[in-house]
Short mmCIF file of the C-alpha atoms (twelve columns), coordinates in Angstrom:
data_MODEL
# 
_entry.id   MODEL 
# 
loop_
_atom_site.group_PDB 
_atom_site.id 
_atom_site.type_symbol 
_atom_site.label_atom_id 
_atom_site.label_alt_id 
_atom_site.label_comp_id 
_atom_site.label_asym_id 
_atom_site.label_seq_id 
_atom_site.Cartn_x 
_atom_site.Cartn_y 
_atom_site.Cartn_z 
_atom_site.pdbx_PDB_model_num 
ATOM 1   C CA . UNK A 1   0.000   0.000  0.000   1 
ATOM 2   C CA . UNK A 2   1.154   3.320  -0.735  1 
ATOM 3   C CA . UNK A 3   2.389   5.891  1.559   1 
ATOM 4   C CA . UNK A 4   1.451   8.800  -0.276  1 
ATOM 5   C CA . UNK A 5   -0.796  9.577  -2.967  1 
ATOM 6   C CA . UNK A 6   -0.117  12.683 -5.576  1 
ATOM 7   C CA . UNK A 7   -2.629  15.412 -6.645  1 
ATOM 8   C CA . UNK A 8   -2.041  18.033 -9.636  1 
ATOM 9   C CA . UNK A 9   -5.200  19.922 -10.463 1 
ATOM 10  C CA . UNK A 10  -7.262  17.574 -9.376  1 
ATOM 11  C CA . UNK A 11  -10.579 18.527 -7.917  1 
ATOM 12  C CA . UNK A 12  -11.254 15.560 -6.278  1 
ATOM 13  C CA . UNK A 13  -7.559  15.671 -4.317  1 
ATOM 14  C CA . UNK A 14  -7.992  16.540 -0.443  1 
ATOM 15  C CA . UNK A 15  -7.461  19.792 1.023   1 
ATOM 16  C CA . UNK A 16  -4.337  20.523 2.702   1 
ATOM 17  C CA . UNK A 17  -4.310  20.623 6.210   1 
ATOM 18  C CA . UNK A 18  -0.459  21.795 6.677   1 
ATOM 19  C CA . UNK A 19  1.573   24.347 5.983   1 
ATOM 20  C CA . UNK A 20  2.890   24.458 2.165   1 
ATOM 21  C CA . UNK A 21  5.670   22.543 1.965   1 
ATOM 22  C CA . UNK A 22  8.678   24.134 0.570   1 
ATOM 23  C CA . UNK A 23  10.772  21.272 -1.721  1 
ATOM 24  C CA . UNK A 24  13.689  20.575 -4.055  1 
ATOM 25  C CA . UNK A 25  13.927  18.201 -6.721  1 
ATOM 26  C CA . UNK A 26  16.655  17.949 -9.426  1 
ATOM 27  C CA . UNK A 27  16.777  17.182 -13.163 1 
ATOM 28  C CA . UNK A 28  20.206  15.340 -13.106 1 
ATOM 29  C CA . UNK A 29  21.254  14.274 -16.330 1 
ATOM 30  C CA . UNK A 30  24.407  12.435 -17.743 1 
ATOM 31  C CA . UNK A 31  24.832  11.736 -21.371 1 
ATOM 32  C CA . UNK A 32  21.476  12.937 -22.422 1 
ATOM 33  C CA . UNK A 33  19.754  10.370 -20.176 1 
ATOM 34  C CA . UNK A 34  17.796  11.422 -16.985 1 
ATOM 35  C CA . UNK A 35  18.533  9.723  -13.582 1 
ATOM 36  C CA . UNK A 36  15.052  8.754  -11.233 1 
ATOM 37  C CA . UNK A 37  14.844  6.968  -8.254  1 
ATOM 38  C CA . UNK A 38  12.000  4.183  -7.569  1 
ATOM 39  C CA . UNK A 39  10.559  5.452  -4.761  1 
ATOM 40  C CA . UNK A 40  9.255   3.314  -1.243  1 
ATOM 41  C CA . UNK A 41  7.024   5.245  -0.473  1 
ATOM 42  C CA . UNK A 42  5.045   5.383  -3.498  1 
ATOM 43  C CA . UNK A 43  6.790   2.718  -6.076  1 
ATOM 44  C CA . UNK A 44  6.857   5.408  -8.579  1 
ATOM 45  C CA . UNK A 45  9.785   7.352  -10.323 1 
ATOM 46  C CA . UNK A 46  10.784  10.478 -9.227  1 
ATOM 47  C CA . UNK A 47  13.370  12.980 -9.380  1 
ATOM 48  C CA . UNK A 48  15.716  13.216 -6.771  1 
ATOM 49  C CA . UNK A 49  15.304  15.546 -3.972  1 
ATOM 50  C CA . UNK A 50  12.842  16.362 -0.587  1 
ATOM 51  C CA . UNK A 51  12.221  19.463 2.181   1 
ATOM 52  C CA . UNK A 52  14.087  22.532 2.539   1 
ATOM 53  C CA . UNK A 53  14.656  22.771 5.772   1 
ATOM 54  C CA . UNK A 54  14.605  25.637 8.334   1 
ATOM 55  C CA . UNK A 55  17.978  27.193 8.061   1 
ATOM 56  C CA . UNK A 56  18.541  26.245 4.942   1 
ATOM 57  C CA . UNK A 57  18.670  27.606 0.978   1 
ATOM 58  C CA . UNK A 58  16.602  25.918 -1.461  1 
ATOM 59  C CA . UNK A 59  20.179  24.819 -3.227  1 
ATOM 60  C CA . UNK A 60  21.878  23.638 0.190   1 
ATOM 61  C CA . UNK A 61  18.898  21.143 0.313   1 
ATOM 62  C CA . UNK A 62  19.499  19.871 -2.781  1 
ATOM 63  C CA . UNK A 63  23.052  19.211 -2.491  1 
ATOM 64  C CA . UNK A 64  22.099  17.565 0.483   1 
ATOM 65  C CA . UNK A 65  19.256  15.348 -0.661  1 
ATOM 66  C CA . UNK A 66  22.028  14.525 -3.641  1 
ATOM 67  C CA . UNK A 67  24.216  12.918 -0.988  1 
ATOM 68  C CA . UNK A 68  21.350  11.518 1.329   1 
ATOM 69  C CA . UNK A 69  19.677  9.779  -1.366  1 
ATOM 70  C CA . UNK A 70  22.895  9.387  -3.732  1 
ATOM 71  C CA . UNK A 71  25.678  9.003  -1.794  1 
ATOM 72  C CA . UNK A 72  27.224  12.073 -4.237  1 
ATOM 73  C CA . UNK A 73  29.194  15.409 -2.804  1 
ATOM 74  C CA . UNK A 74  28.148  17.758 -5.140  1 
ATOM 75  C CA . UNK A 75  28.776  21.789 -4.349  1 
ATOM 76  C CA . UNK A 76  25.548  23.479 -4.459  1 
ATOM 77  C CA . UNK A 77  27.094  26.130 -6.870  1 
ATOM 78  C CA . UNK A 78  27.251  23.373 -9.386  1 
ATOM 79  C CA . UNK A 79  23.201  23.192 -9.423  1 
ATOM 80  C CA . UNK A 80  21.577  25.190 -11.904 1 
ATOM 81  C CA . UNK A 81  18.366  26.452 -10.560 1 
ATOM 82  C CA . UNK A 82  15.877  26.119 -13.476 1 
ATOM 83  C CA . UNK A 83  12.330  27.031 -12.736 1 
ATOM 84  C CA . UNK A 84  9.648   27.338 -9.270  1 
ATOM 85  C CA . UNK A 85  6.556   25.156 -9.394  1 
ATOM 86  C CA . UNK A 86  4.071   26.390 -7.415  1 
ATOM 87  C CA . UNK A 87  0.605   26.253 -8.205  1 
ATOM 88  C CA . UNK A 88  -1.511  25.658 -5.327  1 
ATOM 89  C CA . UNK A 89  -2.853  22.433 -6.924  1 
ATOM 90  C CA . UNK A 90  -0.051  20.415 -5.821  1 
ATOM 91  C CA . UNK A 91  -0.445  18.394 -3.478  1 
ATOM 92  C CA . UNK A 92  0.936   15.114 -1.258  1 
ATOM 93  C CA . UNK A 93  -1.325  13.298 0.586   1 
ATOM 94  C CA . UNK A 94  0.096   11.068 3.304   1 
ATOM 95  C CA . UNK A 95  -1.711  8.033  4.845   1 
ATOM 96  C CA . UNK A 96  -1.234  9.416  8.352   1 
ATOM 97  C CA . UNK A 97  -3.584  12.197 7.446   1 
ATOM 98  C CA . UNK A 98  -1.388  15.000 6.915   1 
ATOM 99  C CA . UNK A 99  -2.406  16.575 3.375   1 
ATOM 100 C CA . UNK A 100 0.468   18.934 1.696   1 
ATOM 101 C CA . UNK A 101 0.713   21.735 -0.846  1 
ATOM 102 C CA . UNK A 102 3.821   21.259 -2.584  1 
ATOM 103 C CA . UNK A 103 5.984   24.591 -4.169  1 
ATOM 104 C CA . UNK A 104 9.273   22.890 -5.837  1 
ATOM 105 C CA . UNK A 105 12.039  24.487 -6.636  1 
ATOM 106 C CA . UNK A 106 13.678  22.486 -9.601  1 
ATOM 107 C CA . UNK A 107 17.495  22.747 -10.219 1 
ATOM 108 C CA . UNK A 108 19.595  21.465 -13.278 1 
ATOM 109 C CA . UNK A 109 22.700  18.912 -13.077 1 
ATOM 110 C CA . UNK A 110 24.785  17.817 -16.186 1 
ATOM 111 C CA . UNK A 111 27.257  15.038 -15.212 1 
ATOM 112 C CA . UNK A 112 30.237  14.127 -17.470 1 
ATOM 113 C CA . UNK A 113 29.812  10.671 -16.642 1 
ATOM 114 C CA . UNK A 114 27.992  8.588  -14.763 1 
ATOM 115 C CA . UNK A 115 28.396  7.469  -11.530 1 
ATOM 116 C CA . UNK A 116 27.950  4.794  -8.764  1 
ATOM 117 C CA . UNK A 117 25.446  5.419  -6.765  1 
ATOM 118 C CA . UNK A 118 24.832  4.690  -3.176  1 
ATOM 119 C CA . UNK A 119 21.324  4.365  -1.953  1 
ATOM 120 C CA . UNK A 120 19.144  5.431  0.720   1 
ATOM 121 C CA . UNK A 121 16.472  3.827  2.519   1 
ATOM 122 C CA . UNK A 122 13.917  6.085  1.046   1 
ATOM 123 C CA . UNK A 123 14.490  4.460  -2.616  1 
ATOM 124 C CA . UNK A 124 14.196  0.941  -4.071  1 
ATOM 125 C CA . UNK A 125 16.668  1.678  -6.761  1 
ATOM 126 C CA . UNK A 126 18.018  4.420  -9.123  1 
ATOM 127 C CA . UNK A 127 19.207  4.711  -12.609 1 
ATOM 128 C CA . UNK A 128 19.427  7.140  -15.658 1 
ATOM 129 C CA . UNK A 129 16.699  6.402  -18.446 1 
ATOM 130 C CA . UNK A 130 16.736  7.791  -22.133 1 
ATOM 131 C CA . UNK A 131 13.785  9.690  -23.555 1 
ATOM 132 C CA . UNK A 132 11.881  7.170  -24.729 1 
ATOM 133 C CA . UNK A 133 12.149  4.508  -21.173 1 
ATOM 134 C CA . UNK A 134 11.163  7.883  -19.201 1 
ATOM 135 C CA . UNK A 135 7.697   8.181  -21.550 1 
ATOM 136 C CA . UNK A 136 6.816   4.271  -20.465 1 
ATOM 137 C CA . UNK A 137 7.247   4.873  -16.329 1 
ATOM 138 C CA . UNK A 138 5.193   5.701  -13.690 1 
ATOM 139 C CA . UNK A 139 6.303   8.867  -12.164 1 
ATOM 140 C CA . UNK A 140 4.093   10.629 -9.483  1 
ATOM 141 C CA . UNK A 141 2.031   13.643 -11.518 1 
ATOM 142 C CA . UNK A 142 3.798   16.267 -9.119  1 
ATOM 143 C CA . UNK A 143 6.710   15.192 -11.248 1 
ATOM 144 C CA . UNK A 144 5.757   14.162 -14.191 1 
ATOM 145 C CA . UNK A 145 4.797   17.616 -15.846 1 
ATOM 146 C CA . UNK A 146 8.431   18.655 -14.496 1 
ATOM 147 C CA . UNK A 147 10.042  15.889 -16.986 1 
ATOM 148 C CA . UNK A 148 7.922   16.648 -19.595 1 
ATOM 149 C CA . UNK A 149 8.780   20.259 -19.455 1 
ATOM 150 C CA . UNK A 150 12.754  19.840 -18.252 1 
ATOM 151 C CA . UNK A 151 13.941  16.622 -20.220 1 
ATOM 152 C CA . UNK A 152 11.367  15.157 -22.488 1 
ATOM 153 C CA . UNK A 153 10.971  18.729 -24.358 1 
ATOM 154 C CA . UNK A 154 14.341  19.757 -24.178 1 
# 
């Protein structure tokens, strides 16, 4: 059973009854292939990435989701930021109740080459897909308009 359930536009998706919650995610590509992670919590494919926390920039977070969820040191001036979703129909849904509006802030990573990666509990697996694999998997809808948009139209 899934931990979380996604919501973009939908009428039909709950209401939130937290604050908005402030993300990062990153479009990390290598070779003109884009890397996802198979989520636990949802079995889907997403991009790399979670919360911004308190003290925190939105780029710090993402270099430190990169090593959290990727094992990878990767200087925070190296990410690109790219582009702020944040419509209000965005939204997480957790099976404890608590009901989010998401506002991501997506950043840009070109690798020369790939790497080994080293993964967290919060994933089942990563690895970098062409164009075409990405158009066949499952990948939550608060991502999947991000991919279209920052590597499948690109």
């Amino acid at each position: 059973m899934s931990v979380v359930t996604f919501y973009r536009n939908d009428p039909n998706a709950p209401k939130p009854n937290m604050r908005a919650h402030l993300g990062s995610n990153c479009i990390i590509t290598c070779a003109g292939k884009l890397l996802l992670e198979r989520r636990r919590d949802s079995d889907t494919w997403g991009l790399v990435g979670g919360g911004v926390k308190k003290n925190e920039t939105e780029a710090e977070a993402m270099a430190r989701e990169i090593y959290e969820e990727l094992g990878w040191r990767i200087p925070k001036e190296q990410l690109h930021r790219l582009k702020v979703y944040g419509e209000p129909g965005r939204i997480a849904a957790f099976r404890d109740g608590s009901v989010w509006r998401m506002v991501i802030v997506v950043f840009g990573l070109e690798l020369p080459e790939e790497r080994s990666i080293r993964l967290s509990n919060e994933s089942k697996e990563a690895r970098f897909f062409t164009r075409e694999e990405v158009r066949n998997l499952q990948i939550p809808v608060t991502h999947s308009d991000i991919v279209e948009e920052l590597f499948l139209n690109r």
